[in-house]
C-alpha positions as semicolon CSV with decimal commas, in nm:
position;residue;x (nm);y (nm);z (nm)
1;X;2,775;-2,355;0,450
2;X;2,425;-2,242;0,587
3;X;2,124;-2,172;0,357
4;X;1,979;-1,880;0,292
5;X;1,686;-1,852;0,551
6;X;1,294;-1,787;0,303
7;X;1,140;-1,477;0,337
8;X;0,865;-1,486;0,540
9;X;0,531;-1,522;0,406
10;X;0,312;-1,180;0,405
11;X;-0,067;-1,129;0,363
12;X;0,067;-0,981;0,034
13;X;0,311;-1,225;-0,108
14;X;0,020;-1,420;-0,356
15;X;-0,041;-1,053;-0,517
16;X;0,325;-0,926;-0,450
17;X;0,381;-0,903;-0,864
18;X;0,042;-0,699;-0,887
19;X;0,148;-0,472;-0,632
20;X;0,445;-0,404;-0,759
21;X;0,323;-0,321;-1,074
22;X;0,022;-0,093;-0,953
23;X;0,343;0,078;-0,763
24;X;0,550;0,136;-1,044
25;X;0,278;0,288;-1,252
26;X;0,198;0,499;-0,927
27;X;0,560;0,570;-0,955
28;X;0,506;0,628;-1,314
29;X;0,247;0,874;-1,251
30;X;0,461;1,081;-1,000
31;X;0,737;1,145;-1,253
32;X;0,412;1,237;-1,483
33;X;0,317;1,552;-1,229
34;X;0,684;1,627;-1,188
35;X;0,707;1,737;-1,570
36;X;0,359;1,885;-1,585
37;X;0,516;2,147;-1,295
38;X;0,824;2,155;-1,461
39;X;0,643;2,227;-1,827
40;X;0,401;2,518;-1,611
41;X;0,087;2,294;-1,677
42;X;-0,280;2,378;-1,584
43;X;-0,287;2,384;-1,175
44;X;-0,619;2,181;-1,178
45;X;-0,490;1,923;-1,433
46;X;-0,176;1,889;-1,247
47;X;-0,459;1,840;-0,881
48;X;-0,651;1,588;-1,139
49;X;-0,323;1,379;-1,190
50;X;-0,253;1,411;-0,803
51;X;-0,606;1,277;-0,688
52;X;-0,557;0,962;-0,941
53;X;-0,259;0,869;-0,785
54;X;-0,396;0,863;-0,400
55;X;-0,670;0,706;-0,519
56;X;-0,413;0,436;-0,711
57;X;-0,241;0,451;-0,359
58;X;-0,553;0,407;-0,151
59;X;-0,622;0,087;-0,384
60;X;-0,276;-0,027;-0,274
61;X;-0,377;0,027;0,077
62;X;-0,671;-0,143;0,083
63;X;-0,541;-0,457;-0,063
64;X;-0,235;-0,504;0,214
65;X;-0,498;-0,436;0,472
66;X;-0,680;-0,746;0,293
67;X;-0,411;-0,974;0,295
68;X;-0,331;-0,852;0,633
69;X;-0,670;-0,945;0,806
70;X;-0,698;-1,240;0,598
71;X;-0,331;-1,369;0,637
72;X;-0,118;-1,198;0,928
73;X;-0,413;-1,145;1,126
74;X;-0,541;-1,564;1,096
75;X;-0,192;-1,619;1,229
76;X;-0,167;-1,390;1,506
77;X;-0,517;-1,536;1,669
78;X;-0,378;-1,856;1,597
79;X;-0,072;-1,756;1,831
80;X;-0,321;-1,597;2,046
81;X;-0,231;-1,228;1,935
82;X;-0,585;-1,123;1,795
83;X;-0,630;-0,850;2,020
84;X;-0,275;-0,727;1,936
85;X;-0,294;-0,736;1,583
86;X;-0,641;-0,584;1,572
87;X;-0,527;-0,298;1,733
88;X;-0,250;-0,274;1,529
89;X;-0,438;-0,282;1,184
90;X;-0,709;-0,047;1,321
91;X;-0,417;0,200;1,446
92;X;-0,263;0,171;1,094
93;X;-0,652;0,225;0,932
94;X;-0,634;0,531;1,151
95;X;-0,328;0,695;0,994
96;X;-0,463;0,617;0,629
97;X;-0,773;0,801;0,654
98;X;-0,610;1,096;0,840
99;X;-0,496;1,337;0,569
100;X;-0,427;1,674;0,514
């Protein structure tokens, strides 16, 4: 019988329960705007509700690219992949601030 093999440890997994929480409200808040269309609401409240939640997202963001510099990031120089995985987070810090 083998054993299950552990999950590997992220930058995220000491806040994993936060973040998942701060998702499913996020979530929560989706489901929110999808009624306010469906119930014809005011277009700017229903643009209000839609700026809270990429901010909530952008929150999200910014704490797995914390645990990522401080965590994945300690590991990959340790391995001797610092250049690697600095271009990597910067080219993911690239897609988050394009929008629109």
């Amino acid at each position: 019988m083998t054993t299950p093999t552990p999950a590997p440890t992220r930058g995220y997994t000491a806040t994993k329960d936060q973040l998942l929480a701060r998702l499913r409200r996020v979530e929560g808040q989706v489901r929110g705007i999808e009624k306010m269309v469906d119930e014809d609401r005011y277009c700017i409240d229903v643009l209000t509700q839609i700026s809270a939640i990429q901010a909530a997202l952008d929150k999200v963001a910014l704490g797995l690219l914390d645990g990522h510099a401080r965590h994945c990031m300690h590991e990959g120089a340790a391995e001797g992949r610092a250049d690697e995985m600095a271009s990597e987070m910067m080219a993911a810090v690239g897609r988050l601030m394009k929008r629109g």
